[in-house]
C-alpha positions as CSV (number, residue, x, y, z in Angstrom):
1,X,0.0,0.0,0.0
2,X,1.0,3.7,-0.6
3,X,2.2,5.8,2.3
4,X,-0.2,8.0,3.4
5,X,-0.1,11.5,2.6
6,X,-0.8,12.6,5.9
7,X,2.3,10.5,7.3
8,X,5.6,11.8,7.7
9,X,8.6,10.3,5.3
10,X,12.1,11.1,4.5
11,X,11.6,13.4,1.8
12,X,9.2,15.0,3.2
13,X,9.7,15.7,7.3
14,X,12.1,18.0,9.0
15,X,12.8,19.0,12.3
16,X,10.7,21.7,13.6
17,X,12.7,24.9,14.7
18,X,11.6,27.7,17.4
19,X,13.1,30.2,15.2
20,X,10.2,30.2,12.5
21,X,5.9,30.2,12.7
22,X,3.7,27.6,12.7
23,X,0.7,27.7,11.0
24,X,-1.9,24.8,12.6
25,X,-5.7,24.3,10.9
26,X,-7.5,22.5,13.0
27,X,-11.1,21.6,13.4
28,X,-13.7,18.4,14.2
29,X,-17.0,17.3,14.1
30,X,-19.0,17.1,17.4
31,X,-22.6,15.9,18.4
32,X,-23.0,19.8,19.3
33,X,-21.5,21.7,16.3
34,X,-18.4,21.7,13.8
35,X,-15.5,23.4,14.4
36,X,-12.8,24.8,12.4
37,X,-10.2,26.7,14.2
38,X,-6.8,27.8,12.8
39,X,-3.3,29.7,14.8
40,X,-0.3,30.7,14.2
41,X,2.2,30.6,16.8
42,X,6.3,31.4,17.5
43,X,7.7,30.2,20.0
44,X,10.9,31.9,19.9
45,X,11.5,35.5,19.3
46,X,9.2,36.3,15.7
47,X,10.8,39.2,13.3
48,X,9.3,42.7,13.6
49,X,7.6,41.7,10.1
50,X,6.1,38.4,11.2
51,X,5.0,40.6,14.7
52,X,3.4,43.1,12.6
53,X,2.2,40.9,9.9
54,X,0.3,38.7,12.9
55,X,-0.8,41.8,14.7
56,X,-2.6,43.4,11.9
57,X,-4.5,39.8,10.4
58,X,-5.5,40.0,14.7
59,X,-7.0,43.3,14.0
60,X,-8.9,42.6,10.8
61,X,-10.2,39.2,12.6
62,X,-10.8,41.3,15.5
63,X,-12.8,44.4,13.6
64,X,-14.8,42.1,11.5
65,X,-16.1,40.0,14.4
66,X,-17.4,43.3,16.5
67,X,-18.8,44.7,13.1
68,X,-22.1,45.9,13.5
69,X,-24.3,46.0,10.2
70,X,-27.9,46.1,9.2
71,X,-30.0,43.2,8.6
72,X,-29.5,41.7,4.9
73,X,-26.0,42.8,4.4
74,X,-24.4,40.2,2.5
75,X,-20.9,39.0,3.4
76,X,-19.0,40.5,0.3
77,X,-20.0,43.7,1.9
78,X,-18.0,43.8,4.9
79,X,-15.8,41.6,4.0
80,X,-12.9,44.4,3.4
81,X,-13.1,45.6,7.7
82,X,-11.1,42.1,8.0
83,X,-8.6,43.1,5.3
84,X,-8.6,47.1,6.1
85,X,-5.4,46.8,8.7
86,X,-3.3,44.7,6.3
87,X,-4.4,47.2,3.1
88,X,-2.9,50.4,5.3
89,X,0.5,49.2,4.9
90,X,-0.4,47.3,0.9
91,X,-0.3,44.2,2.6
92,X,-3.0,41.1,1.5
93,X,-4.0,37.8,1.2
94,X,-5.3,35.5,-1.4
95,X,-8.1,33.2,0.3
96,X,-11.4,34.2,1.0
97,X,-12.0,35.6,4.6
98,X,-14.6,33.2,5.9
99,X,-17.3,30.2,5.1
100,X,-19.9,29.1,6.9
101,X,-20.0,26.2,9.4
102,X,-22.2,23.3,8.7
103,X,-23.0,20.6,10.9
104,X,-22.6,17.3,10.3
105,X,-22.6,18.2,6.7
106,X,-19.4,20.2,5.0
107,X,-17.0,22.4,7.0
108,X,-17.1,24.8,4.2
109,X,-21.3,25.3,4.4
110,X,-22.5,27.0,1.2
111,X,-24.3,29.7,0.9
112,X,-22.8,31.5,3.8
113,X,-19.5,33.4,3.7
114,X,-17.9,36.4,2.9
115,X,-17.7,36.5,-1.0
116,X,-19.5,38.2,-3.6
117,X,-22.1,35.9,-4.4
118,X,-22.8,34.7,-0.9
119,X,-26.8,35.4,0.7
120,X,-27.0,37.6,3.3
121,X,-26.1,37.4,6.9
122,X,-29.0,36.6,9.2
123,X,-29.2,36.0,12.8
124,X,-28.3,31.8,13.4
125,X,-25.8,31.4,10.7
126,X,-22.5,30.3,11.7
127,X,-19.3,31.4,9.9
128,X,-16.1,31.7,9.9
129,X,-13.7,34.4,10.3
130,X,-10.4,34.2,9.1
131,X,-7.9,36.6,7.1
132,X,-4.3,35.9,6.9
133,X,-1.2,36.9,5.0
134,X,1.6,34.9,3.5
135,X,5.0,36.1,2.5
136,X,6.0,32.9,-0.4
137,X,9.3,30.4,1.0
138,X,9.0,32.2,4.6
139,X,6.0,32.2,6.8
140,X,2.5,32.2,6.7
141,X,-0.7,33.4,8.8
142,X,-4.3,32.9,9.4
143,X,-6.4,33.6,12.5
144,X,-9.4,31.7,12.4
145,X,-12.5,31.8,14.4
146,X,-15.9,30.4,14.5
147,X,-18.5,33.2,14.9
148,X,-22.6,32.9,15.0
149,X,-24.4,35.8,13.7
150,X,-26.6,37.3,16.2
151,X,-28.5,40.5,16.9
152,X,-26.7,43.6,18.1
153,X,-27.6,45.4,20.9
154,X,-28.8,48.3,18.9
155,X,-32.1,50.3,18.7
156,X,-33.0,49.1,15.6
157,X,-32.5,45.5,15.1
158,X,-28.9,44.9,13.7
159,X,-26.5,42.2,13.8
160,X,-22.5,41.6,15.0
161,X,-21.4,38.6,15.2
162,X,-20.5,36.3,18.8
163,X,-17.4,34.8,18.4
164,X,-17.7,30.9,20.2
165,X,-13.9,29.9,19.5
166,X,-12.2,29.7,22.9
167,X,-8.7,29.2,21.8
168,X,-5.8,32.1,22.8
169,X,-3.7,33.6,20.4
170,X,0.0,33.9,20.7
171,X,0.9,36.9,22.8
172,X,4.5,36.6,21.8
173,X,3.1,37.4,18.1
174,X,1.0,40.4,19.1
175,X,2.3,44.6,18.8
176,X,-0.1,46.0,21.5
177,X,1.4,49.5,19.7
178,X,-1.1,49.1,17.0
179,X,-4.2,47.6,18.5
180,X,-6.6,50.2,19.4
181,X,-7.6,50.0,23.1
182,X,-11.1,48.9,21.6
183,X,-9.8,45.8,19.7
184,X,-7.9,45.1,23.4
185,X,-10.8,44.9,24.8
Protein backbone atom coordinates (compact mmCIF):
# COMPACT_ATOMS: atom_id res chain seq x y z
CA UNK A 1 0.00 0.00 0.00
CA UNK A 2 1.03 3.67 -0.64
CA UNK A 3 2.23 5.78 2.31
CA UNK A 4 -0.25 8.04 3.45
CA UNK A 5 -0.06 11.55 2.62
CA UNK A 6 -0.77 12.63 5.91
CA UNK A 7 2.33 10.48 7.35
CA UNK A 8 5.64 11.84 7.67
CA UNK A 9 8.64 10.32 5.26
CA UNK A 10 12.12 11.14 4.49
CA UNK A 11 11.55 13.40 1.81
CA UNK A 12 9.23 14.97 3.18
CA UNK A 13 9.73 15.67 7.27
CA UNK A 14 12.07 18.04 8.99
CA UNK A 15 12.81 18.96 12.25
CA UNK A 16 10.70 21.71 13.62
CA UNK A 17 12.74 24.87 14.69
CA UNK A 18 11.62 27.74 17.41
CA UNK A 19 13.06 30.22 15.18
CA UNK A 20 10.19 30.19 12.55
CA UNK A 21 5.90 30.22 12.71
CA UNK A 22 3.65 27.57 12.66
CA UNK A 23 0.66 27.74 11.00
CA UNK A 24 -1.94 24.81 12.64
CA UNK A 25 -5.74 24.28 10.95
CA UNK A 26 -7.48 22.55 13.03
CA UNK A 27 -11.15 21.64 13.36
CA UNK A 28 -13.70 18.40 14.22
CA UNK A 29 -17.01 17.31 14.12
CA UNK A 30 -18.96 17.08 17.39
CA UNK A 31 -22.60 15.86 18.40
CA UNK A 32 -22.95 19.76 19.32
CA UNK A 33 -21.52 21.72 16.27
CA UNK A 34 -18.40 21.73 13.81
CA UNK A 35 -15.48 23.39 14.39
CA UNK A 36 -12.79 24.84 12.42
CA UNK A 37 -10.22 26.71 14.16
CA UNK A 38 -6.76 27.77 12.78
CA UNK A 39 -3.34 29.65 14.82
CA UNK A 40 -0.29 30.73 14.17
CA UNK A 41 2.18 30.61 16.80
CA UNK A 42 6.27 31.39 17.45
CA UNK A 43 7.66 30.23 20.05
CA UNK A 44 10.91 31.93 19.87
CA UNK A 45 11.53 35.47 19.34
CA UNK A 46 9.23 36.35 15.74
CA UNK A 47 10.82 39.19 13.32
CA UNK A 48 9.26 42.71 13.57
CA UNK A 49 7.61 41.69 10.06
CA UNK A 50 6.10 38.36 11.23
CA UNK A 51 5.00 40.56 14.65
CA UNK A 52 3.36 43.11 12.56
CA UNK A 53 2.15 40.86 9.94
CA UNK A 54 0.25 38.72 12.91
CA UNK A 55 -0.81 41.80 14.68
CA UNK A 56 -2.57 43.41 11.90
CA UNK A 57 -4.49 39.84 10.42
CA UNK A 58 -5.54 39.98 14.65
CA UNK A 59 -6.95 43.31 13.98
CA UNK A 60 -8.85 42.64 10.77
CA UNK A 61 -10.16 39.25 12.61
CA UNK A 62 -10.85 41.28 15.51
CA UNK A 63 -12.75 44.44 13.55
CA UNK A 64 -14.78 42.06 11.51
CA UNK A 65 -16.14 40.01 14.38
CA UNK A 66 -17.38 43.29 16.54
CA UNK A 67 -18.78 44.71 13.13
CA UNK A 68 -22.09 45.88 13.48
CA UNK A 69 -24.26 46.04 10.17
CA UNK A 70 -27.95 46.12 9.18
CA UNK A 71 -30.03 43.21 8.57
CA UNK A 72 -29.49 41.71 4.86
CA UNK A 73 -26.04 42.82 4.35
CA UNK A 74 -24.37 40.20 2.47
CA UNK A 75 -20.89 39.02 3.40
CA UNK A 76 -18.95 40.48 0.27
CA UNK A 77 -20.04 43.71 1.88
CA UNK A 78 -17.96 43.79 4.89
CA UNK A 79 -15.82 41.55 4.02
CA UNK A 80 -12.92 44.37 3.41
CA UNK A 81 -13.09 45.58 7.67
CA UNK A 82 -11.06 42.14 8.01
CA UNK A 83 -8.61 43.06 5.31
CA UNK A 84 -8.60 47.14 6.13
CA UNK A 85 -5.37 46.82 8.67
CA UNK A 86 -3.35 44.66 6.26
CA UNK A 87 -4.43 47.24 3.11
CA UNK A 88 -2.91 50.43 5.29
CA UNK A 89 0.50 49.20 4.88
CA UNK A 90 -0.41 47.29 0.89
CA UNK A 91 -0.30 44.17 2.60
CA UNK A 92 -3.05 41.13 1.45
CA UNK A 93 -4.05 37.75 1.21
CA UNK A 94 -5.29 35.52 -1.39
CA UNK A 95 -8.08 33.18 0.27
CA UNK A 96 -11.44 34.19 0.98
CA UNK A 97 -12.01 35.58 4.57
CA UNK A 98 -14.62 33.20 5.90
CA UNK A 99 -17.30 30.25 5.07
CA UNK A 100 -19.89 29.12 6.90
CA UNK A 101 -19.99 26.17 9.36
CA UNK A 102 -22.16 23.33 8.68
CA UNK A 103 -22.96 20.56 10.89
CA UNK A 104 -22.56 17.29 10.26
CA UNK A 105 -22.55 18.22 6.74
CA UNK A 106 -19.44 20.20 4.95
CA UNK A 107 -16.97 22.40 7.00
CA UNK A 108 -17.08 24.76 4.24
CA UNK A 109 -21.35 25.25 4.40
CA UNK A 110 -22.48 27.03 1.21
CA UNK A 111 -24.27 29.71 0.90
CA UNK A 112 -22.83 31.54 3.85
CA UNK A 113 -19.45 33.40 3.66
CA UNK A 114 -17.85 36.43 2.86
CA UNK A 115 -17.70 36.55 -0.99
CA UNK A 116 -19.54 38.25 -3.57
CA UNK A 117 -22.06 35.94 -4.37
CA UNK A 118 -22.84 34.70 -0.94
CA UNK A 119 -26.77 35.35 0.67
CA UNK A 120 -27.04 37.62 3.27
CA UNK A 121 -26.07 37.43 6.91
CA UNK A 122 -28.99 36.59 9.15
CA UNK A 123 -29.23 35.95 12.81
CA UNK A 124 -28.32 31.75 13.42
CA UNK A 125 -25.82 31.36 10.73
CA UNK A 126 -22.49 30.28 11.71
CA UNK A 127 -19.32 31.42 9.92
CA UNK A 128 -16.13 31.68 9.88
CA UNK A 129 -13.69 34.45 10.25
CA UNK A 130 -10.42 34.16 9.14
CA UNK A 131 -7.94 36.59 7.13
CA UNK A 132 -4.29 35.93 6.92
CA UNK A 133 -1.16 36.91 5.04
CA UNK A 134 1.55 34.92 3.47
CA UNK A 135 5.03 36.12 2.46
CA UNK A 136 6.01 32.90 -0.41
CA UNK A 137 9.34 30.41 1.02
CA UNK A 138 9.04 32.22 4.56
CA UNK A 139 6.02 32.19 6.78
CA UNK A 140 2.51 32.17 6.73
CA UNK A 141 -0.72 33.35 8.81
CA UNK A 142 -4.31 32.94 9.40
CA UNK A 143 -6.44 33.61 12.50
CA UNK A 144 -9.40 31.72 12.36
CA UNK A 145 -12.52 31.79 14.39
CA UNK A 146 -15.93 30.39 14.47
CA UNK A 147 -18.45 33.15 14.91
CA UNK A 148 -22.57 32.91 15.01
CA UNK A 149 -24.36 35.82 13.67
CA UNK A 150 -26.56 37.35 16.24
CA UNK A 151 -28.51 40.48 16.90
CA UNK A 152 -26.69 43.64 18.13
CA UNK A 153 -27.60 45.42 20.93
CA UNK A 154 -28.79 48.29 18.93
CA UNK A 155 -32.11 50.31 18.69
CA UNK A 156 -32.96 49.06 15.62
CA UNK A 157 -32.52 45.52 15.08
CA UNK A 158 -28.93 44.88 13.65
CA UNK A 159 -26.53 42.15 13.80
CA UNK A 160 -22.51 41.60 14.98
CA UNK A 161 -21.41 38.58 15.23
CA UNK A 162 -20.52 36.31 18.83
CA UNK A 163 -17.44 34.84 18.44
CA UNK A 164 -17.73 30.92 20.16
CA UNK A 165 -13.86 29.89 19.46
CA UNK A 166 -12.22 29.66 22.86
CA UNK A 167 -8.72 29.24 21.84
CA UNK A 168 -5.80 32.11 22.76
CA UNK A 169 -3.68 33.59 20.44
CA UNK A 170 -0.04 33.85 20.73
CA UNK A 171 0.89 36.94 22.81
CA UNK A 172 4.51 36.59 21.76
CA UNK A 173 3.14 37.36 18.12
CA UNK A 174 0.97 40.41 19.13
CA UNK A 175 2.31 44.65 18.80
CA UNK A 176 -0.11 46.03 21.51
CA UNK A 177 1.36 49.50 19.71
CA UNK A 178 -1.10 49.08 16.96
CA UNK A 179 -4.15 47.57 18.52
CA UNK A 180 -6.64 50.23 19.39
CA UNK A 181 -7.63 49.95 23.07
CA UNK A 182 -11.12 48.90 21.63
CA UNK A 183 -9.76 45.76 19.74
CA UNK A 184 -7.86 45.06 23.45
CA UNK A 185 -10.80 44.94 24.78
Amino acid sequence: TPPSPHSPSNGSSRKLSVNEMYLSDTGGQYLDGTTDITRTVHWGVPTPLQKEAYTRVLMGNIDLSRLVFPPNTAGGVVESFARRALWDVGLNYGHGTGHGIGNFLSVHEWPVGFQSNNVPLMAGMFTSIEPGYYRDGEFGIRIEDVALVVEAQTEKPFLTFEVVSLVPYDRNLIDLRLLSPEQVR
